[in-house]
C-alpha positions in Angstrom: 107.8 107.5 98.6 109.2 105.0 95.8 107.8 102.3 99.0 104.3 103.4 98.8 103.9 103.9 94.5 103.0 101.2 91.7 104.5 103.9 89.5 107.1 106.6 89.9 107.3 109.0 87.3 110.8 111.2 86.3 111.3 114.1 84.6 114.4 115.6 85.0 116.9 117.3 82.9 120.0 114.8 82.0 120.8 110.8 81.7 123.2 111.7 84.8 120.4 113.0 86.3 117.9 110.2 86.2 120.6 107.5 86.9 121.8 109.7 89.8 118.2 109.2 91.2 117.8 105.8 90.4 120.9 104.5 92.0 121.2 106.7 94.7 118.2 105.1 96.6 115.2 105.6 94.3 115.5 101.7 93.3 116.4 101.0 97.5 112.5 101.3 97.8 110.6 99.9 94.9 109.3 96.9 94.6 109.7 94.2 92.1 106.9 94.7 89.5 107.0 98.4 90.2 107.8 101.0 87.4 110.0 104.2 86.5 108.8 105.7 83.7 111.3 108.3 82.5 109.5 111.5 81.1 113.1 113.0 80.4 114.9 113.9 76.9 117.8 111.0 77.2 120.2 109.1 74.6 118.8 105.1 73.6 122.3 104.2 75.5 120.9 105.6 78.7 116.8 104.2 78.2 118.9 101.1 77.9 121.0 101.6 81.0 118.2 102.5 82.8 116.2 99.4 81.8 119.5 97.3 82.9 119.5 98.7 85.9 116.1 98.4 86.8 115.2 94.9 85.6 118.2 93.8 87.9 115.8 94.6 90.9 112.7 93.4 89.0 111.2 96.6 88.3 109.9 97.7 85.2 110.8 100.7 82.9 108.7 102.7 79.9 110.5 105.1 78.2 108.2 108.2 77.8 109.9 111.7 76.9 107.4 114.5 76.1 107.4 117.2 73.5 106.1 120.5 73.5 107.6 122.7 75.3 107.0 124.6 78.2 103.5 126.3 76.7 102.5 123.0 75.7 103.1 121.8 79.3 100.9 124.7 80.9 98.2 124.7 78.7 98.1 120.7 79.3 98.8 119.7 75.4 102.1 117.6 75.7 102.8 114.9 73.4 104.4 111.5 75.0 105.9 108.9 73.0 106.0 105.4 75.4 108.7 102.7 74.6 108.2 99.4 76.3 106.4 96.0 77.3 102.8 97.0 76.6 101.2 95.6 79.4 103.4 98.3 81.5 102.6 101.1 79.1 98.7 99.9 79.5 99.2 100.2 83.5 100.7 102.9 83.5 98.4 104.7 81.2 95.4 104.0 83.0 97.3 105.8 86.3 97.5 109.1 84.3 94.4 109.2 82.5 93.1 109.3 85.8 95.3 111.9 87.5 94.2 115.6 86.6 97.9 116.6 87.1 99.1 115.5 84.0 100.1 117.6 81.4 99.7 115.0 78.2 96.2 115.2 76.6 97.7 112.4 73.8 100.2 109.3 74.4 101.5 107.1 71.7 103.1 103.7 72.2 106.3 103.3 69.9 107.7 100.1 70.9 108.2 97.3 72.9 111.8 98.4 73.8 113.1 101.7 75.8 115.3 102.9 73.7 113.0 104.0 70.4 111.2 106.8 71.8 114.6 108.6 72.7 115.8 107.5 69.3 112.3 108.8 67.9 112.8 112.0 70.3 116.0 113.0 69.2 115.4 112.8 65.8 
């Protein structure tokens, strides 16, 4: 799957999580200029981690936890906060503004780098 996609989206419930699925043959078939774009709740050590990781390979990575909850989530009303490059954060938003599957009605950009939006999240 991570072959065929421009973008592949996580959201999963730990760091160990997403790095387990990064390194354990997520990255294997992206290509370079491809993103991950980690919905999850993580620590600015792992957005950063994750971004090392990644760039190593040449793909990209926006940092984009949601908030909200779980009624949020059904009635389609999450908030995302997106940390990174903003020509990513563009492409990226233009793929799920048009995808009736998401579950964000309102996205705001934070920073250039990964690691503010966790920092913003967990305060």
């Amino acid at each position: 799957m991570a072959a065929a996609s421009d973008i592949v989206a996580l959201c999963v419930s730990t760091d160990d999580d997403v790095l387990h699925l990064v390194t354990g043959g997520l990255l294997d078939g992206m290509r370079p200029g491809s993103v991950v774009v980690n919905h999850g709740t993580g620590t600015p050590a792992n957005a950063l981690e994750l971004t090392r990781i990644c760039a190593a390979v040449g793909v990209e990575v926006l940092d984009a936890p949601v908030s909200g909850g779980r009624p949020a989530a059904e009635e389609r009303r999450l908030t995302t906060m997106v940390g990174g490059p903003q020509p990513v954060a563009e492409r990226a938003s233009r793929c799920s503004r048009r995808s009736p599957a998401t579950s964000s009605t309102w996205a705001r950009r934070v920073q250039d780098r990964p690691r503010s939006c966790s920092t913003t999240r967990c305060c």
